[in-house]
C-alpha positions as CSV (number, residue, x, y, z in Angstrom):
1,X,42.9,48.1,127.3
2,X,44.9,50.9,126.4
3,X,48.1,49.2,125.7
4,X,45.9,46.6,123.4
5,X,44.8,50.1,121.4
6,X,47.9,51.7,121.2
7,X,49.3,48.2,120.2
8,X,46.9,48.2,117.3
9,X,47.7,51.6,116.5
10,X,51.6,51.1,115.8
11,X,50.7,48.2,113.7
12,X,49.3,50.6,111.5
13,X,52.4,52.9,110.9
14,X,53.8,51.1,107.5
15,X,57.6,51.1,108.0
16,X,58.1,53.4,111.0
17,X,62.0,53.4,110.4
18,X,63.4,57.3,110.5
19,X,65.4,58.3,107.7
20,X,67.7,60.8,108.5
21,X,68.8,63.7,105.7
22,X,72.4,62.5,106.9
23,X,71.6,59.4,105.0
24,X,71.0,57.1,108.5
25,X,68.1,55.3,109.4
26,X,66.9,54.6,112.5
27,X,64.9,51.4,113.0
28,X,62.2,51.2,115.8
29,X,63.0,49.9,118.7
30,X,61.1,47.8,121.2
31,X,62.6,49.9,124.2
32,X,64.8,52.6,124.9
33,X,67.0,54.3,127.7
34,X,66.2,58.0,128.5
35,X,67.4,59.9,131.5
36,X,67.6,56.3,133.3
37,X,64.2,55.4,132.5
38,X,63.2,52.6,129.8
39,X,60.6,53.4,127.4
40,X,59.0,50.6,126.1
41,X,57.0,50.7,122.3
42,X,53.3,50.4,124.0
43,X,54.8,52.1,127.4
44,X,53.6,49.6,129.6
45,X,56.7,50.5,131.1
46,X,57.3,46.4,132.2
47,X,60.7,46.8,131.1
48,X,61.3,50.0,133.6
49,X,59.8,47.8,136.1
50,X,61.9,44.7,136.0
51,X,64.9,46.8,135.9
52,X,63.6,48.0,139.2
53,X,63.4,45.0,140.2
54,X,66.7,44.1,139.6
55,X,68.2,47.1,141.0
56,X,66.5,46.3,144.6
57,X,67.4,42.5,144.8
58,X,70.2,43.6,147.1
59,X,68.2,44.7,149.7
60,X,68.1,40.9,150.4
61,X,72.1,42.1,151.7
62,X,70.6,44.6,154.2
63,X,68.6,41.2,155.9
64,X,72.4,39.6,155.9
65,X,74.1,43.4,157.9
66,X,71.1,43.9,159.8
67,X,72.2,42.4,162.8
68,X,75.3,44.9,162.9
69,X,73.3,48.2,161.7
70,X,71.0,50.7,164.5
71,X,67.4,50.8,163.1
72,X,68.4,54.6,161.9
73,X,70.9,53.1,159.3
74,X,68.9,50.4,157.9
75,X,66.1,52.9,157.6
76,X,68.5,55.7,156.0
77,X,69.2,52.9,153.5
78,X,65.7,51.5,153.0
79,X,64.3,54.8,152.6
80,X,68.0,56.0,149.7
81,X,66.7,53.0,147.7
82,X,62.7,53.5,147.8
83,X,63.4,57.5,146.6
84,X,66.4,56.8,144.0
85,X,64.5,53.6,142.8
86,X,60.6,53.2,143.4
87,X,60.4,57.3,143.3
88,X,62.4,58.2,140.5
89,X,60.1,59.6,137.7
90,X,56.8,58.0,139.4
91,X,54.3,60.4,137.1
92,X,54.8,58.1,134.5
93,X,53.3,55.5,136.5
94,X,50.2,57.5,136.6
95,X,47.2,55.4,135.3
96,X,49.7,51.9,134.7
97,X,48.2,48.5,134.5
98,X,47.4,47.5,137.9
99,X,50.3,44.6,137.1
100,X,52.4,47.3,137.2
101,X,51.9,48.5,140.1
102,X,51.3,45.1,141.8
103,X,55.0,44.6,141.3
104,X,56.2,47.7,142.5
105,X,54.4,47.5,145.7
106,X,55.7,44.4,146.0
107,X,58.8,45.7,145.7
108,X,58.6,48.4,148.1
109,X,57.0,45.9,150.5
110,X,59.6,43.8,150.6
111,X,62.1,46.2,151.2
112,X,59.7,47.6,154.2
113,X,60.1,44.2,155.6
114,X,64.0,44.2,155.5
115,X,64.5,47.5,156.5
116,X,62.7,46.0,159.8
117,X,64.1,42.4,159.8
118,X,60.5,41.4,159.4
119,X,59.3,38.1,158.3
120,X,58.4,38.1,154.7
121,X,55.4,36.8,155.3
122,X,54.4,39.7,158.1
123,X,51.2,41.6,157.4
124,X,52.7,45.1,155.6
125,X,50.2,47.4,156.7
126,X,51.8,48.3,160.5
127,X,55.1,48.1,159.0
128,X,54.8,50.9,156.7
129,X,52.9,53.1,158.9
130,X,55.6,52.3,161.2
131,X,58.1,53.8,159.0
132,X,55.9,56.4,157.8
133,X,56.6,55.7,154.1
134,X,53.1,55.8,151.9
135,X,52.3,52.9,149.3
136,X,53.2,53.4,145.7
137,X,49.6,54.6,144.5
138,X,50.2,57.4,147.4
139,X,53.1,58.1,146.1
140,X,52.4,58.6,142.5
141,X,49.0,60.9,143.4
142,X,51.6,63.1,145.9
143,X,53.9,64.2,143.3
144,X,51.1,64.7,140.6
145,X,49.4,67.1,143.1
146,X,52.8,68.3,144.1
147,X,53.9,69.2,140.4
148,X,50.6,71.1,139.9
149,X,51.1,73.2,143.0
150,X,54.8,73.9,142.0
151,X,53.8,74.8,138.2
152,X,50.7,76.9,139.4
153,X,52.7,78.8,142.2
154,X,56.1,79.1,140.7
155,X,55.5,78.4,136.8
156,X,58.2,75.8,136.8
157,X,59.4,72.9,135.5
158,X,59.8,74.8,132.5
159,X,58.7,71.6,130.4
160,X,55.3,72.0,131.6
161,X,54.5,75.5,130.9
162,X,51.4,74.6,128.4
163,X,49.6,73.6,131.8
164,X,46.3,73.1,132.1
165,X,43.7,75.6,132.1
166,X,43.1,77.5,135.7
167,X,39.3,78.6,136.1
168,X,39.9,79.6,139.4
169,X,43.0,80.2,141.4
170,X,41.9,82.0,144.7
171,X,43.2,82.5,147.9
172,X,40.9,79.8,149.5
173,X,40.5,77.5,146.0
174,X,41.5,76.2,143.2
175,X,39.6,74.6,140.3
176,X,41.3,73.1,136.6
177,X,39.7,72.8,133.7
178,X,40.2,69.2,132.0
179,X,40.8,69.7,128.1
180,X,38.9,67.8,125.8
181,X,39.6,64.5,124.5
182,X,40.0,64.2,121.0
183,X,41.5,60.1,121.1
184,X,39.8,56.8,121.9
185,X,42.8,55.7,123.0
186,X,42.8,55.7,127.1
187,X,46.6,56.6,127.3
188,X,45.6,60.3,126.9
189,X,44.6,60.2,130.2
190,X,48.5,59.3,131.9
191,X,49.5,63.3,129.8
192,X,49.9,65.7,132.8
193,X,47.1,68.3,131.0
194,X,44.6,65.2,132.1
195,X,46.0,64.4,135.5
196,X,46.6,68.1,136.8
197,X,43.2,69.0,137.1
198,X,42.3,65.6,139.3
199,X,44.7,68.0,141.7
200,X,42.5,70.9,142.1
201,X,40.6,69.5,145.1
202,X,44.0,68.8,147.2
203,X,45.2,72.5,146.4
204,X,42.5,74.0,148.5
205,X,42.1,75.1,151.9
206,X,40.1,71.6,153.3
207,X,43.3,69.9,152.6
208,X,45.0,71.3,155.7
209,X,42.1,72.1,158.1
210,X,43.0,71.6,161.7
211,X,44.7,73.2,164.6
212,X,46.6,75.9,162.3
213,X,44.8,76.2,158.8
214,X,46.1,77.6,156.1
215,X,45.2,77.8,152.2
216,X,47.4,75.5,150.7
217,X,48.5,78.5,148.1
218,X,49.9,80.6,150.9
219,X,52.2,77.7,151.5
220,X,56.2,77.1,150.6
221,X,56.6,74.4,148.2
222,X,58.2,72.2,150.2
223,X,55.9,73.0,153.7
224,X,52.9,72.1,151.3
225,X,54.6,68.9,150.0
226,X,54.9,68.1,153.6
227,X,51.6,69.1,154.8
228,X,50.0,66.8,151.7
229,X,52.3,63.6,152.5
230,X,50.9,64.0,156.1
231,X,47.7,64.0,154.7
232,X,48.0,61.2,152.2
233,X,49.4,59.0,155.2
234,X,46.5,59.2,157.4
235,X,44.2,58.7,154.5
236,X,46.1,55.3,153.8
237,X,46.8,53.9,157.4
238,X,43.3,55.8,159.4
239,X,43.6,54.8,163.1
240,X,41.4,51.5,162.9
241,X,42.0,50.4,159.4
242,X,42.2,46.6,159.0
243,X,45.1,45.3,157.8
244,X,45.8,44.5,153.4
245,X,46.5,41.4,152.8
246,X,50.4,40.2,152.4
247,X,52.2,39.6,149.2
């Protein structure tokens, strides 16, 4: 829905070319290259994703070397690809067509299955549990929360300074206020000011009850990425879940 707005919304601009005071013009585009990620006009992002697509195909290699790698190795590999690849700038995938996403859990299921030696058409579920690697929503929701905990504790990345608004940011606790939105258009909600606050739940002190409790803003950045990866993982794989379905 909200790439069928925002669609309707470019159509709109009359003659979107820049003109530069230098006396070049720039014509739009229907994707660009920024940082390593591809931006496409009505960011549905389908170019980023065939790209990673293309850029894993060769993890059908790592089913060919199997048989001469320790499960260590072909995990170290599995594991370099899913964070340089499937990882790489994943808050952008926040709120993407469930297409999207399809793809790039197919993706990462696949490689779950080669990393393994599995058959591809082996039920997914145990495998990644096995290696302890969370599914691509999971991962997405992780480093939201984990951003907001970074930006709230240490005021950094820089880039996200205008954060969103804290109405409480005690020991125990933590609550964001969501801004208002002023657009129809549902793409407001992927901006960080919209998905930060979703976070305030995860930063508190329930997140880590157990055997050694601790607020979650006492914690080290990296002990309370930890600590909310552990979490995520259990909520995804429970004890006696039934297995997804393959794809």
């Amino acid at each position: 829905m909200f790439v069928s707005l925002l669609y309707c919304t470019l159509n709109k601009i009359h003659n979107p070319t820049l003109h530069l005071t230098i006396g070049i013009s720039l014509p739009p585009t229907a994707s660009t290259r920024n940082l390593g990620f591809i931006f496409d006009s009505n960011l549905t992002f389908s170019d980023q994703v065939s790209a990673i697509s293309r850029a894993c195909f060769y993890f059908r290699d790592l089913r060919r070397i199997h048989p001469v790698l320790d499960f260590s190795t072909a995990h170290a590999i599995g594991t370099s690809l899913v964070h340089s690849r499937l990882k790489y700038c994943n808050l952008l995938y926040f709120y993407l067509l469930k297409t999207q996403l399809n793809r790039l859990q197919h993706i990462h299921n696949s490689l779950a299955r080669a990393v393994v030696a599995a058959a591809r058409s082996s039920p997914v579920d145990h495998i990644l549990k096995s290696l302890h690697w969370l599914r691509v929503p999971e991962h997405i929701k992780c480093k939201i929360i984990s951003t907001t905990y970074k930006l709230l504790q240490f005021s950094s990345p820089q880039y996200l300074r205008d954060r969103p608004t804290i109405t409480t940011f005690t020991f125990y606790s933590v609550t964001l206020l969501r801004p208002p939105v002023h657009s129809r258009l549902r793409i407001t909600n992927r901006s960080f000011r919209h998905t930060a606050p979703q976070s305030g739940s995860y930063l508190s002190s329930p997140l880590f009850s157990g055997s050694n409790p601790e607020p979650a803003v006492n914690l080290s950045h990296g002990m309370f990425h930890s600590r909310l990866k552990t979490y995520l993982f259990s909520k995804s794989f429970p004890p006696y879940s039934s297995p997804s379905p393959t794809d």
